[in-house]
C-alpha positions in Angstrom: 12.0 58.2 8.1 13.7 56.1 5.8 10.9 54.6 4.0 11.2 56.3 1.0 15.2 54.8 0.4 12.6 51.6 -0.3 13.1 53.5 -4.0 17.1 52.4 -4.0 16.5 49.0 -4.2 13.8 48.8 -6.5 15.8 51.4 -8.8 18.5 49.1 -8.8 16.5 46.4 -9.7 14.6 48.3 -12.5 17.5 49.6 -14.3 19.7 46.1 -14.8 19.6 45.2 -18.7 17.9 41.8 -20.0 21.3 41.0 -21.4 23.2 41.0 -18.6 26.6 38.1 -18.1 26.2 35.4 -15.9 27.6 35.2 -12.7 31.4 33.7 -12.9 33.2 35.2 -9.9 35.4 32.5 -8.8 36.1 33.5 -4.8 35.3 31.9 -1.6 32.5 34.5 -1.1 30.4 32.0 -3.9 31.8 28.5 -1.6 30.2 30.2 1.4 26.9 29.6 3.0 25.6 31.6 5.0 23.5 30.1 7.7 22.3 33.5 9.0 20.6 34.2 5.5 17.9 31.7 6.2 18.0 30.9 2.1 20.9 28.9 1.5 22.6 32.1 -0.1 26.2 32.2 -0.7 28.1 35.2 0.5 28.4 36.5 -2.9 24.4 36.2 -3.2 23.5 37.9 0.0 22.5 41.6 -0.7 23.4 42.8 2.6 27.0 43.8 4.1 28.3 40.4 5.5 32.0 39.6 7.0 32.8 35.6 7.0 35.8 34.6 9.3 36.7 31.3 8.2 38.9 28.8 10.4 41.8 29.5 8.1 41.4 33.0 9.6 41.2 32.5 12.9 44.3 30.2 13.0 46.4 32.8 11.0 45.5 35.2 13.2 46.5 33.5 16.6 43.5 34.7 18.4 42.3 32.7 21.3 39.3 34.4 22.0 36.5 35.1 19.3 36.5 38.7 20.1 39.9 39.8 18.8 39.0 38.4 15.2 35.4 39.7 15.0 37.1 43.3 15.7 38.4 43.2 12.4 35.2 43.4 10.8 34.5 46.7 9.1 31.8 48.6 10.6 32.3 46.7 14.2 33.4 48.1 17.0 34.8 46.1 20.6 34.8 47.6 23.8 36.3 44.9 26.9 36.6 45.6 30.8 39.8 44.1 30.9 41.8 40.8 29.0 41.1 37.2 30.2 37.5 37.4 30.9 36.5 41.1 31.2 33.1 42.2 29.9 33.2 42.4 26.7 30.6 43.8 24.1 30.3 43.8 20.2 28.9 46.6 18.3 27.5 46.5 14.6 27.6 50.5 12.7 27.0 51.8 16.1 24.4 50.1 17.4 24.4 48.9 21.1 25.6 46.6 22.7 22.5 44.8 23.5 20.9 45.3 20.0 23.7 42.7 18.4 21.8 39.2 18.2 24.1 36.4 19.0 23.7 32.9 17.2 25.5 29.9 18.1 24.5 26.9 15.6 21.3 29.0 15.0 20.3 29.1 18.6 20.1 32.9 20.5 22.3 32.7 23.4 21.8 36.5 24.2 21.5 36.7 27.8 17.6 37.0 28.9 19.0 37.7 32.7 20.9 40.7 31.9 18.7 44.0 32.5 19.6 44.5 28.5 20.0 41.0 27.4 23.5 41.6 25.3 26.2 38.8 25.0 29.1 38.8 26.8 32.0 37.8 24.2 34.9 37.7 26.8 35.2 34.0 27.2 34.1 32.8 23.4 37.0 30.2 22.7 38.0 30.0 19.3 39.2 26.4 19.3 36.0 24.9 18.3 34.9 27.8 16.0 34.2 26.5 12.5 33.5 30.5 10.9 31.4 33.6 12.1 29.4 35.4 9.9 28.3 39.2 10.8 25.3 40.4 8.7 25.2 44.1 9.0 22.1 46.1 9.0 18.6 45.2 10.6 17.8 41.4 10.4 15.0 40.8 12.6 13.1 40.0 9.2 15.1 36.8 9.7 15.7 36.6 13.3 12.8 38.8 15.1 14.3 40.8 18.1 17.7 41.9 18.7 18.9 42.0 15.6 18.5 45.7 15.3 21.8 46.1 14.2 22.9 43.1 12.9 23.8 39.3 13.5 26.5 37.6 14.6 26.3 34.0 13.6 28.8 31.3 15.4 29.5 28.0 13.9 31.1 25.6 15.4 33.6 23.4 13.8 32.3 19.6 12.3 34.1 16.7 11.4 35.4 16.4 8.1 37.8 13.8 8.0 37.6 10.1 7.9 38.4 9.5 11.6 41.1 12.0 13.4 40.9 14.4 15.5 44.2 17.1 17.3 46.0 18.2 20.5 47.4 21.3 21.4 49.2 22.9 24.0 51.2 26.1 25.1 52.1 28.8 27.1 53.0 32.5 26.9 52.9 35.8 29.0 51.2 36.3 32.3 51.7 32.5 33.4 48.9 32.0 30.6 48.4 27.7 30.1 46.1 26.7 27.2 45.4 23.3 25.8 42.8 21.7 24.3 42.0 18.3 22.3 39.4 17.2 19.7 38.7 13.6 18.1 35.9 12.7 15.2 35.0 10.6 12.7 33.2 10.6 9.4 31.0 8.5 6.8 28.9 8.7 4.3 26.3 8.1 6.8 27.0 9.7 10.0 29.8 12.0 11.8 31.2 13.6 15.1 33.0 15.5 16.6 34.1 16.2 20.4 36.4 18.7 21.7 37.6 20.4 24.9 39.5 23.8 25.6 41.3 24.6 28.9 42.9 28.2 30.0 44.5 29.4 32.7 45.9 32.7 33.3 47.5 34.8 36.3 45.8 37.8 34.1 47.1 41.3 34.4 45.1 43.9 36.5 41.7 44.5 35.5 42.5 48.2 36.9 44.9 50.0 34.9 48.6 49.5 36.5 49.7 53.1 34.9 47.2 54.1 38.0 48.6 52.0 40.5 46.7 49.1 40.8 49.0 46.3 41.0 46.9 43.5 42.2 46.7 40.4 38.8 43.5 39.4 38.1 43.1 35.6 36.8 41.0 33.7 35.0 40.6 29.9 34.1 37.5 28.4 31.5 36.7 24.9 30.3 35.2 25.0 26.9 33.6 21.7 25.6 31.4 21.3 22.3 30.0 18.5 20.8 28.4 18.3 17.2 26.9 15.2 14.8 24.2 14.1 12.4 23.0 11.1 11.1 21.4 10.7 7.8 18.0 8.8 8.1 15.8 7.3 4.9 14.6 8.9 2.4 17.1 11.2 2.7 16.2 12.8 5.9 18.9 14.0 8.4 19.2 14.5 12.3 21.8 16.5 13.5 22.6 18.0 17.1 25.3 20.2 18.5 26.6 21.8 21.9 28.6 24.1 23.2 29.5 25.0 26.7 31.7 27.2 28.4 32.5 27.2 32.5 34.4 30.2 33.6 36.0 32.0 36.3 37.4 35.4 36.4 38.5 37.7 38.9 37.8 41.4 38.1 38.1 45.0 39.7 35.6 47.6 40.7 34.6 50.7 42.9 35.6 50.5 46.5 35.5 53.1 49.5 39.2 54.5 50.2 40.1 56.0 53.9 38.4 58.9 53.0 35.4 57.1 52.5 35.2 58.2 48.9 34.2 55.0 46.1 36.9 55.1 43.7 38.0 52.7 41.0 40.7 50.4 41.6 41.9 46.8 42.9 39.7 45.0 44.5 38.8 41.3 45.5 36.0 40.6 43.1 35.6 37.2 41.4 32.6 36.1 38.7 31.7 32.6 37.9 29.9 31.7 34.8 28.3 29.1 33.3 27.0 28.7 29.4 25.4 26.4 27.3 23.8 26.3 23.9 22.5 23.6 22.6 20.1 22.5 19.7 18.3 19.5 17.1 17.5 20.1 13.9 15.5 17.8 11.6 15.9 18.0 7.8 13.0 16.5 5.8 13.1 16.6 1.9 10.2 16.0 -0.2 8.5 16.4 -3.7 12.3 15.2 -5.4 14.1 17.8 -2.8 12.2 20.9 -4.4 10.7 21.1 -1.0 12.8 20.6 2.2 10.8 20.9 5.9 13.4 21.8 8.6 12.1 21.5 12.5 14.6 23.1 15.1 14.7 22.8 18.9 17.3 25.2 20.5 18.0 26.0 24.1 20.8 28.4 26.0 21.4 29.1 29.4 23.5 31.2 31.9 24.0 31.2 35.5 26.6 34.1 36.9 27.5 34.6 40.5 29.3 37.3 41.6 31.8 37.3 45.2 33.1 40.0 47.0 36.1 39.4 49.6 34.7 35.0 49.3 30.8 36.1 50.1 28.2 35.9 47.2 27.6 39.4 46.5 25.0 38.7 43.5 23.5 35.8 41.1 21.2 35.4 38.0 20.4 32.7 35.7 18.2 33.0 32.8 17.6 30.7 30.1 16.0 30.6 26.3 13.8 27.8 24.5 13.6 27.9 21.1 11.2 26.3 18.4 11.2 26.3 14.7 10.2 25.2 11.5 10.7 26.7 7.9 9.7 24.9 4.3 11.5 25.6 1.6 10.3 25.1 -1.7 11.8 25.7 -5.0 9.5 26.7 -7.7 12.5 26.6 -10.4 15.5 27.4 -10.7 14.9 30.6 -10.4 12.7 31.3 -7.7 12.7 29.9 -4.4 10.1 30.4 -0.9 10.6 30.4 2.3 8.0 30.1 5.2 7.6 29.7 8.8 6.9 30.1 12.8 9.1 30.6 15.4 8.5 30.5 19.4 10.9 31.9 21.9 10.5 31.4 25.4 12.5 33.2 28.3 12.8 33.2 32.0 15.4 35.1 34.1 14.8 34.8 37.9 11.9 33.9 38.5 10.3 36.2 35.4 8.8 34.2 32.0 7.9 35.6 28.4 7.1 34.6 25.1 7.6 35.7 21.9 5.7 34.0 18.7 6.8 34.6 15.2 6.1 33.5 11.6 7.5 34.9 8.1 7.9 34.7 5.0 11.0 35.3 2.1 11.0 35.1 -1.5 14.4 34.6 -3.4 13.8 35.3 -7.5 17.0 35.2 -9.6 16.1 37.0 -13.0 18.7 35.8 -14.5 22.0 34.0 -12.8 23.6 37.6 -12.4 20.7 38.7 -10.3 19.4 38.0 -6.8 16.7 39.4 -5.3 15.3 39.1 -2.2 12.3 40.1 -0.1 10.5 39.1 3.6 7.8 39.9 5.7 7.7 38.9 9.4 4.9 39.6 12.1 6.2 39.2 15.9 3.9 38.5 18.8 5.3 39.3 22.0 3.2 37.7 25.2 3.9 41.5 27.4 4.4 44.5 24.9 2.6 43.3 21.8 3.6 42.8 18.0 5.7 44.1 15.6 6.0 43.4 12.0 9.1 43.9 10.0 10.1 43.4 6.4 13.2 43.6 4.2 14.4 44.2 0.5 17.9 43.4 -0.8 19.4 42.6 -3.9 22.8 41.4 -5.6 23.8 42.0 -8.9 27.3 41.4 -10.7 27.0 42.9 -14.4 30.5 41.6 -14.9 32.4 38.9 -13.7 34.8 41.5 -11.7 32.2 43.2 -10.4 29.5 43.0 -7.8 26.7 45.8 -6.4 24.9 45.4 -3.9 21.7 47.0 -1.9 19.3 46.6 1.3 16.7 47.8 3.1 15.8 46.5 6.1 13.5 47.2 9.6 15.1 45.6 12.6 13.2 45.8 16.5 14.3 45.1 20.1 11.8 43.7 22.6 12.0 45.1 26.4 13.9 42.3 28.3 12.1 40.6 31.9 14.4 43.1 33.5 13.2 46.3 31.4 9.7 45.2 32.0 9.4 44.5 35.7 11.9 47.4 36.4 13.5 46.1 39.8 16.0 48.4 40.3 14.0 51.7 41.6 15.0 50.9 45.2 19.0 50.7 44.2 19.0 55.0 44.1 16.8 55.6 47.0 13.5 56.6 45.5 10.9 57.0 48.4 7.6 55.5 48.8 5.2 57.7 46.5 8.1 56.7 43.6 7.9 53.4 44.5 4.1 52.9 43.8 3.8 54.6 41.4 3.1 53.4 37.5 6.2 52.8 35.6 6.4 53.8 32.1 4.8 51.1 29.4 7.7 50.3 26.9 7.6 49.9 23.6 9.6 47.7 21.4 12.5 49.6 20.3 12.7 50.1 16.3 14.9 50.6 13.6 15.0 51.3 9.5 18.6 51.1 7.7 19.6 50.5 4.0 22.7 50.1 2.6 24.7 50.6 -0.8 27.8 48.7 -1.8 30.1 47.9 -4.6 32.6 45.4 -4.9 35.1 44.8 -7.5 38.1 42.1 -8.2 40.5 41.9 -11.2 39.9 39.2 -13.0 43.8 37.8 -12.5 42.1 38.2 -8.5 45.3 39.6 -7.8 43.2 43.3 -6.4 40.0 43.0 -4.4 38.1 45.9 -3.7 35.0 46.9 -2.3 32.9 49.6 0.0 29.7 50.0 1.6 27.3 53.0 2.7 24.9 52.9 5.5 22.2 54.9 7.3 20.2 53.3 10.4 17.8 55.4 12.5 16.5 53.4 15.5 13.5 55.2 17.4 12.8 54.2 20.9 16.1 53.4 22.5 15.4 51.4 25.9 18.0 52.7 28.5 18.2 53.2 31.7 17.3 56.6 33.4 19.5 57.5 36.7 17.5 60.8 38.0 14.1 58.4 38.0 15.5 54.4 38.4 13.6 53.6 35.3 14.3 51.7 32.0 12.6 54.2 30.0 12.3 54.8 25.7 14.2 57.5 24.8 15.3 59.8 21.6 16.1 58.6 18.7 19.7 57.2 17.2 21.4 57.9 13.7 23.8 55.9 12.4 25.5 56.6 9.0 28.9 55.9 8.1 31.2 54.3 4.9 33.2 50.4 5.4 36.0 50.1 2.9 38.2 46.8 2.5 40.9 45.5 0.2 43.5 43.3 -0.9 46.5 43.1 -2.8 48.3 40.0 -3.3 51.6 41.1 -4.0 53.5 37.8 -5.3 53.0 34.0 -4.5 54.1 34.9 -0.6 52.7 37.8 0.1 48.7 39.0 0.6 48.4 42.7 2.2 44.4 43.8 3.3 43.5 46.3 4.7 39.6 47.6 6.4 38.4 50.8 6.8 35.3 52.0 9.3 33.8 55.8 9.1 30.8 55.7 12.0 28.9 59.1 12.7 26.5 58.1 14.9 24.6 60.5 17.2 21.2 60.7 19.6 18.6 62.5 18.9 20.1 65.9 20.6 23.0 65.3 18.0 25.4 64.2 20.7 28.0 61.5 19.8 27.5 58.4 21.3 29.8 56.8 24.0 32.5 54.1 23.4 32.6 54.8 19.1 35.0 56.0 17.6 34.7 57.5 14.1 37.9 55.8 12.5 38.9 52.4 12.5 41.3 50.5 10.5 43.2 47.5 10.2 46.6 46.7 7.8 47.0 42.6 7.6 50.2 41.1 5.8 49.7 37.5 5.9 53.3 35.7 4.9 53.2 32.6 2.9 56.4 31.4 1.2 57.2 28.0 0.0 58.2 25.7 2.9 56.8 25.4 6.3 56.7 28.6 7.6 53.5 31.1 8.1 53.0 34.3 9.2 50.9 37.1 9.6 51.2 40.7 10.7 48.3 42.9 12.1 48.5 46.6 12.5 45.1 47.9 14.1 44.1 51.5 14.6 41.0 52.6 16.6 40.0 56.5 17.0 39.0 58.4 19.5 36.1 57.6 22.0 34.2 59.3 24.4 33.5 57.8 27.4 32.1 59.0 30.1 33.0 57.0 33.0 36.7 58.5 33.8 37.5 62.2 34.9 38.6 62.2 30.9 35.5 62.3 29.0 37.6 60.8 25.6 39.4 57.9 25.0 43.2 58.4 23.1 43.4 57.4 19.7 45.7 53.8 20.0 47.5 51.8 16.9 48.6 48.2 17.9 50.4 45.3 16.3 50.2 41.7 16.4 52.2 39.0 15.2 51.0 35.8 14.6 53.2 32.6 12.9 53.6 28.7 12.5 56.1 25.9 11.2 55.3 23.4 10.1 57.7 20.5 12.1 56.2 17.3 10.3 53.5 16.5 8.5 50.9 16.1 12.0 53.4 18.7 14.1 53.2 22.6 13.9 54.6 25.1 16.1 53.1 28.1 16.6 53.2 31.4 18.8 52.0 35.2 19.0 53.6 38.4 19.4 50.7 40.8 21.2 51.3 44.3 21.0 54.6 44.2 19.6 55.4 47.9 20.2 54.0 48.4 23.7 51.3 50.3 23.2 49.6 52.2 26.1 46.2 52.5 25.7 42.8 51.5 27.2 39.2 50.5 25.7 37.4 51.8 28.6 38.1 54.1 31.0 40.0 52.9 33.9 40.3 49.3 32.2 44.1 48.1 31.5 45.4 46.7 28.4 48.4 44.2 28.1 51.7 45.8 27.1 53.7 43.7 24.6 53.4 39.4 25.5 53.7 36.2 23.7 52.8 33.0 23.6 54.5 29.5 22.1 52.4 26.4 21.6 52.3 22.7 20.0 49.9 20.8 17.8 49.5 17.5 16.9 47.4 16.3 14.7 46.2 12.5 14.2 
């Protein structure tokens, strides 16, 4: 148990001097909000690990999808069945899959008709992407279930300007189209903003081609957000967004071969999706804005259906309501409390649940070097029953260059419909006594982490520097058992592991950063989990001399996996490189392009799944 590391933050606290300097770090961490906090807290204020990708970043970088940028996070690991649409999965200090909670304008869109309700990032566009934050570490103190090992917030991008908007188009490897317009405008009393993303692509072969699979596999998606407000008197303001995705992509799987053996390989499979996220929210200020009452309606949905050779070979829709209010109320300057209930309501074919919440935080600032937080949250869950949660963090910066940082948190999953009404025990051919017989009650799965972290910057901010430690143990893992067809609870995780990141900025043209992941994490029978590796790093140069040109290069090393899905057991060790620039043509047109795998790497991110060798792509943007 990890209950006693409760000691580490309240040491830290305990042992700051009275005299300590205020807080004068000038960075963007202390311009940044971050939603997922719940407080208003900067990034510089949050005491747990957090990674911000800004829109800055995600143009530099060239990615299209959101997947390829959140990889760079430290600590965060990607696994994807296949480019242009595969199944793709995020992972947060080696937690699953299915226990990363997925935010999009503050509404869940983890999918509640999946049997473990994770989030497929293969098809989130990066076009309409404002920033995504990734809170490491339990955070179901702020967010209830799922967020056993962390949070990945999505926000989506909101009109800024006057009256404008942009166009883009362009082209590149594998007969790959993408294009996409936006258009807004902006007062002092209202704004908007409406986009739309389209992409088309012959693919490559979701079956590796060094195995002779030579059949493309191609995928198309329309993307289309919307997002407003309006202020309202006495300073009260309405705003909505909306985000949805339509996608088809054609994929490969097990078939029978002459022999009448199923083997993986080309096949005729094709997935249609649908997505949506949507949500109000209501800002109400009161007693001279010391206390602000905020009411939130979210929704999400998904429907997927599934063809084999043109026939409908499977379909699910599920779909989450959410409802919430928090006050917050400033008692001074220095102390500020948070309070609230939360209901989240699910169906997925046919099955309903519920899960009611309410919490509590309390933000006290010392003195303006010090932040210190705490929360308490109680979970009522309509089919397995409660759960209570609570948290501790703290961030201190004794200097101006330097930053520490520490948090404890508890984080919990709730059983999915699927997990609960366990419809899968006829799939393996269980016979009638199995098939009436009890299934196993599960529990809630649960987890305790804390982390440690230091973070220091010259004051000239010409070296950044900074590192984390971490140790999560999550009891009660909810997976599913092949000898009985049953979800069932099983051993216990561990997690531990170091995140290191840098930068040197070189001269006025020249930034090099670099990330650094160590993850040891192991079941209970001290077996290294599947799809992790232990190293991962990333080298960025990001190019910016006087004139119009940008550019950025990306080397990006991940270790050694084990995976258990291919006559291999392990995963090779791969190191790829991306190039990514623009120039800027006129003052409303930039060209831009992207140089994948620029060496030609060989390598796959699941067993049997191909990769693309080295591609490019050229585009134009016009802005009005």
């Amino acid at each position: 148990m990890l209950y006693p590391r409760i000691v580490v933050v309240a040491a830290l606290s305990a042992a700051i001097p009275a005299g300590a300097s205020a807080d004068t770090e000038k960075t963007r961490l202390d311009r940044i909000v971050v939603e997922g906090s719940k407080l208003g807290q900067t990034a510089a204020e949050v005491g747990s690990s957090v990674t911000v990708i800004t829109r800055r970043d995600l143009e530099e970088l060239g990615f299209d999808f959101a997947l390829g940028a959140i990889a760079l996070a430290p600590g965060v690991t990607i696994n994807s069945n296949g480019p242009f649409g595969g199944e793709a999965s995020v992972r947060i200090r080696g937690a699953e899959s299915d226990q990363t909670l997925v935010l999009i304008d503050g509404v869940p869109v983890n999918d509640p008709s999946s049997p473990g309700g994770g989030f497929d990032f293969g098809r989130l566009d990066t076009e309409n992407i404002e920033r995504v934050e990734i809170l490491k570490g339990p955070q179901s103190t702020f967010w209830g279930t799922d967020a056993v090992g962390g949070v990945v917030s999505v926000i989506t991008k909101r009109q800024q300007r006057p009256a404008g908007g942009s166009a883009f188009a362009g082209y590149g490897s594998f007969d790959t189209w993408r294009g996409g317009a936006s258009f807004g405008h902006a007062d002092e009393r209202s704004d908007f903003r409406v986009g739309v993303t389209r992409t088309r692509s012959a693919g490559i072969s979701k079956a590796d081609r060094d195995d002779g699979n030579r059949e493309d596999d191609a995928y198309q998606s329309l993307a289309w957000s919307g997002r407003g407000g309006i202020r309202l008197p006495a300073d009260m303001r309405l705003d909505a967004s909306v985000l949805r995705t339509d996608a088809e992509s054609e994929f490969d799987g097990r078939s029978r071969n002459a022999q009448g053996e199923w083997v993986f390989g080309d096949a005729d499979l094709l997935s249609k999706t649908s997505e949506l996220a949507a949500n109000v929210h209501l800002s109400v200020p009161m007693i001279g804005e010391r206390l602000e009452h905020a009411l939130f309606v979210g929704y999400s949905e998904i429907e997927r259906e599934n063809f084999s050779d043109g026939a409908e070979s499977f379909s699910a829709e599920g779909d989450r309501r959410s409802y919430r209010y928090q006050g917050t109320y400033a008692l001074d300057t220095r102390n500020v409390l948070a309070f609230g209930a939360e209901r989240e309501e699910t169906s997925s074919n046919g099955e309903e649940g519920s899960l009611d919440g309410s919490f509590v935080f309390y933000e006290a600032k010392p003195f303006q070097a010090l932040v210190l937080t705490a929360g308490i949250r109680s979970d009522d869950h309509a089919r397995f029953g409660s759960e209570t949660t609570a948290r501790l963090a703290g961030s201190w910066h004794p200097t101006d260059a330097l930053t520490l940082r520490a948090s404890w948190g508890e984080g919990f999953k709730a059983p999915t419909l699927d997990q609960i009404s366990q419809p899968y025990r006829h799939f393996c051919g269980v016979d009638e006594s199995m098939e009436t017989s009890p299934a196993p009650v599960l529990q809630a799965s649960t987890s305790e982490a804390f982390d440690l972290g230091v973070e220091w910057q010259a004051r000239s901010g010409i070296i950044e520097a900074g590192a984390t430690y971490f140790d999560q143990r999550t009891i009660g893992l909810i997976d599913y058992n092949l000898g009985n067809c049953l979800f069932e609870n099983l051993d216990a995780v561990e997690s531990r592991g170091v995140e290191i990141h840098g930068s040197y900025r070189a001269n006025s043209w020249l930034t090099i950063s670099v990330n650094y992941a160590y993850i040891d994490a192991r079941s209970g029978a001290g077996e290294r989990l599947q799809r992790l590796p232990r190293h991962s790093a990333d080298l960025t140069l990001r190019i910016r001399p006087e004139g119009r040109f940008a550019g950025t290069v990306l080397v990006r090393h991940n270790g050694e996996e084990l995976d258990n899905l291919g006559d291999d057991p392990s995963l090779a060790a791969w190191t790829r490189v991306d190039v990514a620039g623009s120039y800027q043509l006129t003052g409303r047109a930039e060209l831009f392009g992207r140089v994948e795998n620029l060496l030609d790497a060989d390598y796959q991110q699941v067993s049997g799944y191909g990769t693309p060798g080295l591609s490019g792509w050229l585009g134009l943007r016009l802005r009005y």
